[in-house]
N, C-alpha and C positions, 0 to 999 in steps of 0.2 A: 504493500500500500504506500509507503513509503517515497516510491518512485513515480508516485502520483502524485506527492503534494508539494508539485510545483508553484510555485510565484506566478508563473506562466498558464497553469490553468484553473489557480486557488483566486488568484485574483481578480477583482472586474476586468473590463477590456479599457476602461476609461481611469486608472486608478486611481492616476496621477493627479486629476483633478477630485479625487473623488474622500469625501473625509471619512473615514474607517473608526470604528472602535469597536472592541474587543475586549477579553479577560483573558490573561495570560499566567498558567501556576507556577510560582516560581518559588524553590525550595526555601523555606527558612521563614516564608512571606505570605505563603499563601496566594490567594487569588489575588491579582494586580490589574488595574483597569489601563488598558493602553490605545495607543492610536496605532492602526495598521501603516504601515511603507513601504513602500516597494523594496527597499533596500534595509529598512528595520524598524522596532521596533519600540514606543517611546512612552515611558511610564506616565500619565497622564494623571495620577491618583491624588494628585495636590489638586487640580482642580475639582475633580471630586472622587471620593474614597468607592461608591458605587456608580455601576452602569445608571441604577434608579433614579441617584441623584442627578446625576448627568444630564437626561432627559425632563427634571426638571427647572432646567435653566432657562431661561430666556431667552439666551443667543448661547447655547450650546455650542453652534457648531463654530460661529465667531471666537469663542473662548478655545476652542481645541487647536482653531488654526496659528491662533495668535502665542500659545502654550508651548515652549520648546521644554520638555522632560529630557529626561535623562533614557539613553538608549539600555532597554534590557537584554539585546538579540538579535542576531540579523533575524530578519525575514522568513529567509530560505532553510535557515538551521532549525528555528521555530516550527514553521509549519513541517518540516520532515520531521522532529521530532515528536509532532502532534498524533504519530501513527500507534494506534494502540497494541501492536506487537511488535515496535521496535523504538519503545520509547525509555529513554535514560529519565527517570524519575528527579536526578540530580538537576537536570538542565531545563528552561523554561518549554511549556507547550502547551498550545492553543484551549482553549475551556468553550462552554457554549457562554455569546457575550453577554445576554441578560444573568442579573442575579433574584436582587430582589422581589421583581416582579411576579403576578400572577402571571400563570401560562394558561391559556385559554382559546377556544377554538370551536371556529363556527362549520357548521357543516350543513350539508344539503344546499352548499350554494351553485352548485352548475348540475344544467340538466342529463346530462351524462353520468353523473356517480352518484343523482337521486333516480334515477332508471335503476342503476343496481342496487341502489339502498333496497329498494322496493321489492327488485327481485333476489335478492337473499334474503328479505324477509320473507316472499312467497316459498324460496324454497328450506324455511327454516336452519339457515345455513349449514344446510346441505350440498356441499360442492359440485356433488353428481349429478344435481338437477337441477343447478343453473341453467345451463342450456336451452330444457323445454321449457322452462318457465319464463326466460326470456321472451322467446320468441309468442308467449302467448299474452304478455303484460303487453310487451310493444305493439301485438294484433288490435289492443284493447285502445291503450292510452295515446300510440305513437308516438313516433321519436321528435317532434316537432314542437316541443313547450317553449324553445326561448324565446318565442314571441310575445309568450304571456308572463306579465307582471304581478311581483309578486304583492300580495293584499288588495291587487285591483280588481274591479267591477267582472271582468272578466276571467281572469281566477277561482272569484265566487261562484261564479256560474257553470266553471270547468266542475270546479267540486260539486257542485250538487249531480250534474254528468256522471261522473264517476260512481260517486253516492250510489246515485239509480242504478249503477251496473254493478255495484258488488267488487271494487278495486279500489276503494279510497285505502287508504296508507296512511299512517303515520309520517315517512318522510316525506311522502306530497304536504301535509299538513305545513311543513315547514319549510319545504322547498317553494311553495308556490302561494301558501298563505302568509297573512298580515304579520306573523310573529316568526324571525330566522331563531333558528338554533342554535345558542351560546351554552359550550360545556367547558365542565375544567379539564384538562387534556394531560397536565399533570401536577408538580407540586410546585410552588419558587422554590431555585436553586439547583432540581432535579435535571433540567434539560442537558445533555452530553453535546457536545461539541464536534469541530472537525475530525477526523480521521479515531474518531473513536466506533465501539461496537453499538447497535442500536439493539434493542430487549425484545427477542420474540418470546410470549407465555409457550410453555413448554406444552400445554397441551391444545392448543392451537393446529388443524390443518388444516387451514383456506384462511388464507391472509395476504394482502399488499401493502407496498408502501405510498402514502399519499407525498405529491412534489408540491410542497405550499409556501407562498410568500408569509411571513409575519409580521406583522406591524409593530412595532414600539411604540406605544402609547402612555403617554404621562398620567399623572393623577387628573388633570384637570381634561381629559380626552384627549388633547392635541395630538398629534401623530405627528413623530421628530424623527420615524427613519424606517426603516425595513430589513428583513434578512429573508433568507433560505429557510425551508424547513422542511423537516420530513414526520409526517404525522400517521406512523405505524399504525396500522389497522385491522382487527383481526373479524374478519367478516363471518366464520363459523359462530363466536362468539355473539355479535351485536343480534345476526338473523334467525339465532332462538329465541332473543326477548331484548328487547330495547331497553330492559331494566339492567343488562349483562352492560349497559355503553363502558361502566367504571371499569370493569375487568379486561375491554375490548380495547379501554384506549391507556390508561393510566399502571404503567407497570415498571419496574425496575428498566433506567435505559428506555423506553419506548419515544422519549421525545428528544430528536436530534431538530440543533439550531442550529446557525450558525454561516458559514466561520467568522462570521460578524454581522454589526450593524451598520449599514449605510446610513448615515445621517441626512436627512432633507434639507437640500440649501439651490441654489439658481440653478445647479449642473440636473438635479434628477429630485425630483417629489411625488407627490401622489400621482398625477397623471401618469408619470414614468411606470408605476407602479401598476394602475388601469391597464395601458398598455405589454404587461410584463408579459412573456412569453418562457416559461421554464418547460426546460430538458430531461429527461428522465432517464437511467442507463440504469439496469440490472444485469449484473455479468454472474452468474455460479465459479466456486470455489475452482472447478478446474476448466472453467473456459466454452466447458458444452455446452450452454444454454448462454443464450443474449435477449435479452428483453430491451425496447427502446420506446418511449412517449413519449407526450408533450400537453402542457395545462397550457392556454391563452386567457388569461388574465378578462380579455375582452368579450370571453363569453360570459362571464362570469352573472349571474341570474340580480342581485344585490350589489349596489354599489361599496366598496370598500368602507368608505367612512359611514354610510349606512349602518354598516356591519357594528363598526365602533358603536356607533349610537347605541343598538339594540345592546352592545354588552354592558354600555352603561348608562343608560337611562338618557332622554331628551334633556337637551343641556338647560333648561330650564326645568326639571323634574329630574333628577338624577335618585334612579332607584337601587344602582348600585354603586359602591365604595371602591375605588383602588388607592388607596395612600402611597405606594409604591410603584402604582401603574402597572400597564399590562402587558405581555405579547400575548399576540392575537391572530392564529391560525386561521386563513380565509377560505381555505375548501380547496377541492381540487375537481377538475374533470375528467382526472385520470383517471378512470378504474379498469383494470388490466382483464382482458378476456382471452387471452391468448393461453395454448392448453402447455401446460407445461409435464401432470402427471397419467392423463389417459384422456381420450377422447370429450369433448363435453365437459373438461372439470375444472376450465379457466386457469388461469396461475395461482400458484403459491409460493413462494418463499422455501429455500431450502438454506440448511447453516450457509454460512460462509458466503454469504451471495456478497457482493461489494455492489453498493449501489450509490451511483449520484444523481444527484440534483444541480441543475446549473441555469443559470443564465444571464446574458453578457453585463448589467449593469451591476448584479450585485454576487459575480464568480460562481465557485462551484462547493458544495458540500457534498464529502466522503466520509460513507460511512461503512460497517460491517456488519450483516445478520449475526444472530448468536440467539439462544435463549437467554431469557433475563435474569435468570436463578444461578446461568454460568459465566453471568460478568458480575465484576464487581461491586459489591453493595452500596448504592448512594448513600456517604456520612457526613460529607461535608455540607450542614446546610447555614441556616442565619447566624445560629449560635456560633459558631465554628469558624464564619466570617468575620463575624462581628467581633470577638475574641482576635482574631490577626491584626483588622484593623483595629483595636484599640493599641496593640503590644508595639505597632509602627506607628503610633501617635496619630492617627487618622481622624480620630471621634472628637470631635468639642468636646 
């Protein structure tokens, strides 16, 4: 993995203009909050001790540019050593860059992987019968919803259609009704980083991974930047009961960020963001198997800051709290139907798969299947930080 985590395809294609930050573990220190470069790496922790705080600055990204730290690392040393089976524990490497924050993530937002929500709920996710079950939902509903908006006049009217035939759904509910779908996806602090293992549940078989932008969002809603993200998904699990979502999404490892934060400033913001176009590569452990997609941002059913809104209340009625702000998983349209273990039973995930996520504005995130019970135990959480930075005088 190693000899993939180049500078060359870790980083955007625009860098040099482009303000980076990150958390980088550096022995003796703990988690350090830094600014990405092309050529290294620059402790940034004076300006603020967390990512959290960071994003609640006012002119964040003016303060980062203006901010010369102290270099902790080239670049290229860093991110190679980011690789979870050939990393010197001694030497600084990459973390996922939020800490603080909730992790959270909305789903059913493209019409493409609420067609399989639906049908791995019909087929009680049972992997064998996806197939038939496909092709008898899309006889029913069609593949043709992005034209309908979600909570409008017309919507209502699909649902009552549906209604009448004995095929409403739970994720239509939230795919194409008034209310989207805000879960916790996993815990603060819990999300793994670049070239680390990502947590498949060990008794899982029918699962993918979802390729998703995330947002950074402050305590106040604003939205100060974006990363990569991969929001493991175990489909056996969710399409015996949608009460299973905790078990399906939330597990040891299951949520990979990273390998940073783009910060919002003149070069790239939300619209860039609208516009994103990410890449998807699943390779198997010895090269037999290749899987390749792609999510476009532009189909997307729900507008991005939409999304915000619903997780946290109309800015004038705020029904939910983030003190620490949020990242915010915005769905995917990727859902893999390509057979990987017998005729009709769509993909699955095998150990060792190496899978990315990429695309040109905000690089690529690499990670490794495993089960979650055989990587190692998330211990580092608030307390643990909080304790580092007090011992490097960080804390008022």
């Amino acid at each position: 993995m190693e000899k993939l985590l180049l500078t060359t395809r870790i980083l955007p294609v625009d860098h040099a203009r482009a303000v980076l930050v990150g958390r980088v573990w550096v022995e003796g220190q703990g988690a350090v909050l830094v600014r990405v470069r092309e050529e290294y790496l620059e402790d940034i922790s004076l300006i603020a001790p967390t990512c959290s705080q960071l994003l609640e600055m006012a002119d964040g990204v003016g303060t980062v540019r203006e901010f010369g730290g102290p270099r902790i690392g080239r670049t290229d040393e860093v991110l190679a050593n980011s690789a979870f089976d050939r990393r010197d524990p001694a030497l600084p490497w990459l973390m996922a860059p939020c800490d603080l924050q909730s992790i959270k993530a909305a789903g059913v937002t493209f019409v493409a992987s609420m067609l399989e929500r639906v049908i791995e709920e019909q087929a009680r996710g049972d992997a064998s019968r996806a197939d038939a079950v496909r092709r008898s939902v899309v006889a029913v509903i069609g593949d043709n919803l992005r034209s309908v908006k979600p909570g409008s006049a017309q919507a209502a009217q699909l649902k009552k259609v549906l209604l009448d035939q004995g095929v409403w759904s739970q994720y239509l509910e939230v795919g194409i009704g008034e209310d989207a779908e805000i879960f916790t996806k996993s815990q603060p602090m819990s999300a793994v980083g670049l070239g680390a293992e990502i947590g498949l549940h060990p008794k899982s078989v029918w699962n993918n991974p979802e390729p998703e932008v995330v947002l950074a969002v402050n305590s106040r809603g604003e939205t100060k930047g974006c990363a990569l993200g991969n929001d493991l998904n175990l489909r056996d699990f969710e399409g015996r009961s949608a009460l299973l979502l905790g078990k399906a999404k939330d597990n040891n490892a299951s949520a990979a960020i990273g390998p940073f934060i783009r910060l919002f400033d003149e070069h790239f913001g939300i619209d860039d963001v609208r516009r994103c176009e990410l890449a998807l590569q699943v390779r198997s452990e010895d090269g037999s198997f290749e899987m390749s997609g792609s999510s476009q941002l532009s189909q997307i059913s729900r507008d991005p800051l939409n999304l915000v809104e619903q997780a946290m209340g109309e800015a004038d009625r705020r029904t939910h709290q983030y003190p620490d702000g949020l990242m915010l998983y915005l769905g995917t349209m990727f859902a893999p139907t390509q057979d990987r273990n017998g005729p009709g039973e769509g993909f699955t995930h095998a150990l060792g798969d190496r899978v990315s996520v990429s695309s040109p504005g905000l690089g690529m995130l690499l990670n490794r299947i495993n089960y979650c019970d055989r990587i190692a135990p998330w211990t580092y959480g608030a307390g643990a930080l909080m304790r580092d930075l007090a011992r490097r005088g960080l804390l008022a």
